[in-house]
C-alpha positions, 0 to 999 in steps of 0.5 A, a space after each residue: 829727941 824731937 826727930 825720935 817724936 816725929 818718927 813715931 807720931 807720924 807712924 802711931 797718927 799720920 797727919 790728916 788721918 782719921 780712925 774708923 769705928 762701926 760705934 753710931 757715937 763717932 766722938 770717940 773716934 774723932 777724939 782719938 783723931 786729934 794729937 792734942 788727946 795724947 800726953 807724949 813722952 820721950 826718955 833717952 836711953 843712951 846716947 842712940 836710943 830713944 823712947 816715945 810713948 803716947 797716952 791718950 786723954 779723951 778728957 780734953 774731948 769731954 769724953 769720960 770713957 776709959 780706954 783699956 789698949 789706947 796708946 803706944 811704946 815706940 824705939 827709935 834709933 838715932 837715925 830714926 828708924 822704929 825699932 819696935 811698937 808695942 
């Protein structure tokens, strides 16, 4: 379970990676930056599949803008390979 939640952080928010935004405001940016502005969960469907997903939480930057297409859905097998990214 946790090796399904490093295949898909590191895929969905590379370490050191930050996004970009033509916005002059960055914080929204920088906040969705950080893998502490997301809820992570995983669910295990059978013995070989696993479910990450990744919601973002600009509240913990103090940001209260909603955010309509944050986040992602991963399918990662046992040998963690990505299935599918929705």
């Amino acid at each position: 379970m946790m090796a399904a939640l490093e295949v898909a952080m590191n895929e969905f928010l590379p370490p050191g990676s930050e996004l970009q935004t033509q916005d002059p405001d960055k914080r929204m940016a920088q906040c969705l930056s950080r893998r502490s502005s997301y809820d992570t969960h995983v669910l295990q469907s059978g013995d070989d599949l696993f479910f990450v997903w990744f919601s973002p939480q600009p509240s913990r930057c103090g940001l209260n803008e909603p955010i309509l297409d944050g986040g992602a859905v991963y399918a990662i097998d046992g040998q963690g390979r990505i299935l599918d990214r929705r």
